[in-house]
N, C-alpha and C positions, 0 to 999 in steps of 0.2 A: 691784632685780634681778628681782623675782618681781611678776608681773601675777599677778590672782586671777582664776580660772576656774570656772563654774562648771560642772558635768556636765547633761546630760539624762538622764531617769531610766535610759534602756538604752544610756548611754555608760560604757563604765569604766573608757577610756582618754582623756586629751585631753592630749597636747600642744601648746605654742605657743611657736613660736622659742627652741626648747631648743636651750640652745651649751653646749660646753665646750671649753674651750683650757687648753692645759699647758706649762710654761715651763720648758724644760729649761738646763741649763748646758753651753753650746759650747765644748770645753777645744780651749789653743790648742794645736798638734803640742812638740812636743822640752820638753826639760828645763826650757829657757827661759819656754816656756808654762804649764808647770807652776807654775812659780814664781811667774809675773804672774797668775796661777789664785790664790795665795792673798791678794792684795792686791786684783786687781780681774778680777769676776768676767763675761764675754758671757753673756749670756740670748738663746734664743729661745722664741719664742710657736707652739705647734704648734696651730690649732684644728681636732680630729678632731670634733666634732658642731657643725654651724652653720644655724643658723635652723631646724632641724627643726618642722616642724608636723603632727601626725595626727592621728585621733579612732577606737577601734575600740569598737564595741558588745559589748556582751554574747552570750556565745557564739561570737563570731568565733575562726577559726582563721588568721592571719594570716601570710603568710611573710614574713621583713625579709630583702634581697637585698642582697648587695654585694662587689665585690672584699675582700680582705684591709687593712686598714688603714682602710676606709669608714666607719665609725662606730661599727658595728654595733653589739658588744660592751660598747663607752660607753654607747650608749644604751641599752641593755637593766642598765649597773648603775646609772646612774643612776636609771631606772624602781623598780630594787630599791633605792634609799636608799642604795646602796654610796659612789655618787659626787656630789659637790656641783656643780651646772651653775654653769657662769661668768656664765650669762641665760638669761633665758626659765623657764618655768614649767610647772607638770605636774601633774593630778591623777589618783589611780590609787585607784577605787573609793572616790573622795571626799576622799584623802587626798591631801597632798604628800609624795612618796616619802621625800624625804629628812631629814622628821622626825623620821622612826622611829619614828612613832606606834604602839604597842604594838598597836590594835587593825588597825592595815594591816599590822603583822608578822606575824598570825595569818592573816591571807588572801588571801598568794602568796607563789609560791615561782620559785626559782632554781633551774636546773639548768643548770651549766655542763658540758657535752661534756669538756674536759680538765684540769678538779677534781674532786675526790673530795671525798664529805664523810661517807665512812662510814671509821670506823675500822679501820686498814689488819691489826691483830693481834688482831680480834675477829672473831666468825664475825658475819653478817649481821644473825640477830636482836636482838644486843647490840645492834647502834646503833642499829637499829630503838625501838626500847625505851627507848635513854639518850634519841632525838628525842621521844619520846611524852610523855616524864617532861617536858621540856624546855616542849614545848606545852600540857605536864596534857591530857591526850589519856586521859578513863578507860579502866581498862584493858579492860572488855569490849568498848567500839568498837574499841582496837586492834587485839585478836584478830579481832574482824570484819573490819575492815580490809583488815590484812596477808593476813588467809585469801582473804578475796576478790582483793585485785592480785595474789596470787602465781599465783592460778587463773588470774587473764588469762593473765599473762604466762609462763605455763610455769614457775615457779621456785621451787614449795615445796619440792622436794627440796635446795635450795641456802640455805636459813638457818641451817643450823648449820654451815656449810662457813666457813672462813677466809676474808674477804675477799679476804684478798694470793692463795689460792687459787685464785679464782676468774677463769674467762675475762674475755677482754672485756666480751663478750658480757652472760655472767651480773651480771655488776658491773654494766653499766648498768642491767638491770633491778632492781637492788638501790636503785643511785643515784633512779630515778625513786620505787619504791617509799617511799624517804624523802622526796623530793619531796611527792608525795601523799597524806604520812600524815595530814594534818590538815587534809584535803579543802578545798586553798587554792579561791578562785573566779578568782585569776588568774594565770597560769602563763607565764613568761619559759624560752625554750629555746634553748641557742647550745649548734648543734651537737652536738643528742643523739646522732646518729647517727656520728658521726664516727671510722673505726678500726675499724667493724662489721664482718665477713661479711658476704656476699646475706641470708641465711637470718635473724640478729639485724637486720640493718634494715628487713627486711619483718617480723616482731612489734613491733621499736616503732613503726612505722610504724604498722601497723593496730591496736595496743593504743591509741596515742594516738588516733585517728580514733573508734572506738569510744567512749573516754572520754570524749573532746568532744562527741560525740553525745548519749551519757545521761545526764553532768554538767553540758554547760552551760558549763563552766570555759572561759574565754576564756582562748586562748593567745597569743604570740609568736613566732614560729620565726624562727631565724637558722638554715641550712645550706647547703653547698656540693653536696650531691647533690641535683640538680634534682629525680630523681624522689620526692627527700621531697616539695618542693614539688608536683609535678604533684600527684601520688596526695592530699595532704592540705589544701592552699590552693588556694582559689575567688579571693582578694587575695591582692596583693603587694604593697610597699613597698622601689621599690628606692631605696638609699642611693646615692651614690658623693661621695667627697670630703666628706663629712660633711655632704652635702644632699641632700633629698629628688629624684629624679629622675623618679619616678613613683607614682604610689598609685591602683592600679585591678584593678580583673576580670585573673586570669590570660591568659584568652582575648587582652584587651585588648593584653597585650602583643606576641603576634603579628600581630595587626591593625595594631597601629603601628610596629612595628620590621621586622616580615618581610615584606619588600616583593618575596618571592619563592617557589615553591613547589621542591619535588624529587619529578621527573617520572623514573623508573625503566621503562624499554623492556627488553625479552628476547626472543629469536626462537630458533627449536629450531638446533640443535648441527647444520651444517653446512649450513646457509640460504645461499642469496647476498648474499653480503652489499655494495652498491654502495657506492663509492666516498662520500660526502657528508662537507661541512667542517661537522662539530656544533656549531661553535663559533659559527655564525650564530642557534642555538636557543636557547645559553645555556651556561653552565658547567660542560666535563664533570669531571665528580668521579668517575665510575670507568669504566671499561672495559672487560669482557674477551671472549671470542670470541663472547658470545652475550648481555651485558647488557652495557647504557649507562646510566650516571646522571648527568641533567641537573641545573642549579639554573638553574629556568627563570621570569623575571620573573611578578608574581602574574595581570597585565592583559595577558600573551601566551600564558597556559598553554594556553585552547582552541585558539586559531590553531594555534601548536607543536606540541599533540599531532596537530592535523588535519594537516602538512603532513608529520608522520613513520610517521602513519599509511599515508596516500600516498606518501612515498617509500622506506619501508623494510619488509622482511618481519616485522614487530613479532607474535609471538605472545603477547602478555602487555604490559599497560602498567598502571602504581598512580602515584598519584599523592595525594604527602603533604605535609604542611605539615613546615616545619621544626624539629627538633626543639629545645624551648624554650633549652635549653642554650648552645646554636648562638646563638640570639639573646639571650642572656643575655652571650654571652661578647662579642658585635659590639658592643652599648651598651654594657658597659664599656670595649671598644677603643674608642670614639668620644669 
């Protein structure tokens, strides 16, 4: 099942045709079914990861992209040892995740978005402290530690605070904080941000950015808010149907999917306005007495802006590219 791989020295991810498939039992409807259920049982074969292949270096901040049900989440526990791949093969900082080699359990960490793994009727520091015991984390680095993340992240006044206590918000940073305690070098993220405020996901947002910057710590991010992605990954890797669909430059993905820009016209508040069918230009997307917003092809946007320039009282024109999302959500509608 498992080919051997080897790493390059600033590789400390390599996957190759990572699958997993799971085999559920199809019950048949009524009573009847039930019954033929315990004598002879239908299987299906669901495979949510299939032929996955990546490599991320060292240091990398990487976003993994995908509708709901795409892989995602498989692949990132498999990476963590959690889950046994049906095929294919993986090593992670030299190790094969699903070992459990004691010294690759010491150098990464899981942080799931909608688990907890801090004890729900303890205040913060306790679990803080049962993780430290857990890793033999001596106790002077912990204090170091804990004093320094909580400094990032705004949160020392909240360790003696009950967990169940605690906002969202604060919890997550508690969550990472236990994540980080024993300074992994490689970090799997699904959906940190998830359930945030503005306010809580711009700190983890920039506490992580920062951290990858002056740790080094190679990450994975799984999120549904684009602007985790923008703000934090240069790569992406999008998933869909449990295969790879892309793996490149951010940038890159508008380049090859947004095969159009959004060209925004405004003329002052009682202008004449001539009669013109806008729909020769491109696609209007909004309208009102004094702005128009086109979605106008990327290889007619100079033409277009010159012929509405000339034909309409335009006091103001911008013109943007589309926002990633926009074309995040297209390639998965395709």
């Amino acid at each position: 099942m498992q080919s051997e791989i080897s790493n390059p020295p600033s590789c400390v991810i390599r996957v190759s045709g990572l699958t997993r498939a799971f085999r559920t039992y199809k019950k048949e409807p009524g009573f009847g079914g039930a019954v033929r259920g315990l004598f002879h049982r239908r299987y299906e074969q669901t495979v949510a990861v299939n032929q996955v292949s990546f490599s991320i270096e060292e240091g990398e901040l990487v976003g993994f992209l995908g509708p709901n049900g795409a892989g995602k989440t498989t692949t990132l526990k498999m990476l963590s040892g959690l889950l046994h791949p049906t095929g294919g093969s993986a090593r992670v900082l030299g190790y094969v995740p699903w070992e459990r080699d004691d010294g690759y359990r010491r150098q990464f960490a899981l942080l799931l978005g909608q688990k907890n793994q801090l004890w729900w009727d303890l205040p913060a520091r306790e679990s803080l402290e049962l993780n430290s015991r857990i890793y033999g984390i001596p106790p002077a680095r912990f204090a170091r530690t804990v004093a320094e993340l909580t400094e990032m992240l705004g949160a020392r006044d909240k360790l003696d605070v009950m967990v169940r206590e605690l906002s969202l918000g604060e919890r997550m940073k508690m969550e990472l904080i236990a994540a980080l305690l024993h300074q992994p070098k490689v970090l799997f993220l699904d959906e940190p941000t998830i359930g945030l405020d503005v306010v809580s996901q711009k700190i983890t947002r920039e506490f992580l950015r920062h951290y990858n910057a002056t740790r080094k710590t190679t990450i994975l991010l799984t999120s549904h808010y684009m602007t985790d992605i923008q703000e934090l990954c240069r790569r992406v890797i999008i998933i869909d149907h449990g295969r790879i669909f892309f793996d490149g430059r951010l940038a890159e993905v508008l380049d090859r999917f947004a095969d159009f820009k959004i060209v925004t016209l405004s003329w002052l508040t009682g202008a004449n306005f001539p009669r013109v069918d806008l729909m020769r230009f491109g696609e209007v997307l909004q309208q009102t007495s004094n702005r128009i917003q086109l979605k106008v092809k990327r290889d007619q946007v100079i033409a277009v802006c010159k012929q509405l320039l000339d034909e309409l009282p335009v006091n103001d024109i911008d013109i943007q590219e589309v926002p990633i999302e926009e074309v995040i959500r297209q390639i998965f509608a395709r």
